[in-house]
N, C-alpha and C positions, 0 to 999 in steps of 0.2 A: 079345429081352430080356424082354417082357412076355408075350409067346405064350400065358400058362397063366392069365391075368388073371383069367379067370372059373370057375377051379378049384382057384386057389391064393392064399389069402385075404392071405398076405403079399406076393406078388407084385402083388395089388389094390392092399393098402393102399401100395405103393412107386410103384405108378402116379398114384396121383393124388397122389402128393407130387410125382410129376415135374412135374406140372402146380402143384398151390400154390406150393411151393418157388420155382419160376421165376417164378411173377404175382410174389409175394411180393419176392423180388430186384429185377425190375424196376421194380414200381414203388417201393421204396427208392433204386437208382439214379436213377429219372428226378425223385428230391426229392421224389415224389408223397405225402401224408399216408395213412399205410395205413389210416386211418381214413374215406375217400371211397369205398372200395368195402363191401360184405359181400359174405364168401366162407368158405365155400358157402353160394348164396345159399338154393338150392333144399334140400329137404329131404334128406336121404341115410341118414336110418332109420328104422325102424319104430317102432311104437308101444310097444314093449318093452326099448327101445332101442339092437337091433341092428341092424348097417350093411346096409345095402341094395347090395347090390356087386354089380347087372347096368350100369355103367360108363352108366347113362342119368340123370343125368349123371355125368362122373367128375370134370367140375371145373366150379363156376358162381360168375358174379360180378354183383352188379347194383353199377352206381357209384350214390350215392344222390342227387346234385345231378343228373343227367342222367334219371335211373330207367333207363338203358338195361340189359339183362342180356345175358353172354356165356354160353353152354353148350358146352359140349363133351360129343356122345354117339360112344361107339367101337361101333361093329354092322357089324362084318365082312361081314355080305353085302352091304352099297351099293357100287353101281357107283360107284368112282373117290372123290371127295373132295366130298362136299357142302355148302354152305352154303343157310341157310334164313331168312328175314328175317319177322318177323312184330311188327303193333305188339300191345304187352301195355297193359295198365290203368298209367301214370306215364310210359312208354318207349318202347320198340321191346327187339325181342331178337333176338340173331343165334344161331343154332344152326348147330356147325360137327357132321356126319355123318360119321367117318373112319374107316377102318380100322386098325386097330393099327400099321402100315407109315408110316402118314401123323402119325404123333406129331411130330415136330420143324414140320413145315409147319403142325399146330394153336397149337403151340406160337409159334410165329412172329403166326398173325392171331389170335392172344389176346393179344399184344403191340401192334400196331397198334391192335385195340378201345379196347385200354388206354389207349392214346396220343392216338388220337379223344376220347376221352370227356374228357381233359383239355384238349384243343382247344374242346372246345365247353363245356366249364365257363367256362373266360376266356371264350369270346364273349359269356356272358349277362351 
């Protein structure tokens, strides 16, 4: 469905709507204030203000109570389905690694993140 992501600029921009669209939904369904995350959080253009569409990231979120940030990069050649854990300066970040094939399973622990990070806002 996305196959051409990196050579067919309207095909990009549908991709990462697949991803906001969906953050966006669910955290309105789970009651969540869409105002506890920014997304995107990371940059995604240039200084002239054209989009940067090599899919690194194709969707990012940091919750702002937590600072945790979620990424999502697609790079076709990684073996299998990666996840990557690293603390940043307020948070930690989790960077999911997938190949174009694995979109609904990213889509899934972008949901989970999402849902952690409201877990751990009530704890504090």
């Amino acid at each position: 469905m996305f196959e051409d992501f990196l050579c067919n600029e309207e095909t990009y921009d549908s991709l990462e709507s697949f991803f906001s669209s969906y953050f966006e939904g669910y955290v309105k369904k789970m009651c969540i204030k869409p105002d506890e995350f920014v997304s995107p959080y990371y940059n995604t253009r240039y200084a002239n203000g054209a989009k940067i569409r090599e899919a690194n990231p194709i969707f990012s979120a940091r919750n702002k109570r937590t600072g945790n940030v979620c990424r999502i990069v697609i790079y076709n050649p990684v073996r299998g389905y990666a996840k990557h854990y690293k603390e940043i300066e307020g948070g930690n970040e989790v960077c999911f690694v997938i190949k174009i094939k694995h979109l609904k399973r990213a889509r899934k622990d972008l949901m989970r993140w999402a849902s952690l990070q409201m877990k751990n806002t009530r704890a504090k």
